[in-house]
N, C-alpha and C positions, 0 to 999 in steps of 0.2 A: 504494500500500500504506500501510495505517495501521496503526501499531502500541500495540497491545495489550495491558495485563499482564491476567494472569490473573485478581488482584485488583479489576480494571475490569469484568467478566464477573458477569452476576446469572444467567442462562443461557443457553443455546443450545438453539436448536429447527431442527425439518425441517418442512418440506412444500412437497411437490412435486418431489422431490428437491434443494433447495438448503437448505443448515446457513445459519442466521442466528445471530449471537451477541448479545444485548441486554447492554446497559451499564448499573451502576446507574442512570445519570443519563439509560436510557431511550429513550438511539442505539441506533440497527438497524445491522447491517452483514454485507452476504453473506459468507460464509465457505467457501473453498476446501478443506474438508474433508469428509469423512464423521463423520457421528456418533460410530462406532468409534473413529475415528483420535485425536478430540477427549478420547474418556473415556482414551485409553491414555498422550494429553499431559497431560493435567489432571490435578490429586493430589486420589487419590480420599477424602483426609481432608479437603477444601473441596468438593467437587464431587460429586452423589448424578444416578445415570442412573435417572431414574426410572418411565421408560416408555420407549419406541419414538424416540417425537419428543422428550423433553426429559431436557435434562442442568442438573441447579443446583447452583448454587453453595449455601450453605446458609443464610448470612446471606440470601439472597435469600429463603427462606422467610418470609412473616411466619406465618400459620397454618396449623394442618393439620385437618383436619375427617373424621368419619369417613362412609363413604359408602359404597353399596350394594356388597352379597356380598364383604365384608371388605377393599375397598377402600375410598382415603386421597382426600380431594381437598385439592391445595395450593391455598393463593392465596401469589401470589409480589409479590415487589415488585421492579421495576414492574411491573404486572399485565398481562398477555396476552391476546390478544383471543380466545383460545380458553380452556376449563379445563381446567385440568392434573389430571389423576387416576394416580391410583399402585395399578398392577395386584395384585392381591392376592398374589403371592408375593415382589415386590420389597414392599410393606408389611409383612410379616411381621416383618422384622428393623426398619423402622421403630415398629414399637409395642412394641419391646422396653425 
């Protein structure tokens, strides 16, 4: 077990069913939770769930872009080897 502050955390992803938490500094590390579990730990004034699969911290945002049928596409830092898009009803309150 390696332990982790919350503050070390740029986000956590799924797929496959296993949570990965990525570190600023760009470590991967499997995580023995659910997504769920992760937003209900994490304070949701540093931490935005912003789809299915990902959960960010906010500093981790560098840009946000806007993107087909009133959806957001982040790029995050460190970047991801997939793109992060933000479903159009969780963006709402983002473009506010």
């Amino acid at each position: 077990m390696i332990p982790i502050a919350a503050s070390d955390i740029a986000y956590c992803y799924t797929t496959q069913d296993i949570v990965y938490l990525v570190r600023h500094n760009g470590r991967k590390h499997a995580f023995d939770f659910k997504m769920d579990q992760l937003e209900e730990l994490l304070d949701p004034a540093q931490f935005y769930r912003v789809n299915r699969q990902f959960l960010c911290q906010i500093t981790a945002i560098n840009q946000v872009h806007p993107y087909f049928n009133g959806r957001l596409k982040l790029l995050l830092s460190p970047a991801p080897a997939e793109e992060v898009i933000v479903s159009r009803d969780i963006a709402k309150p983002l473009k506010v």
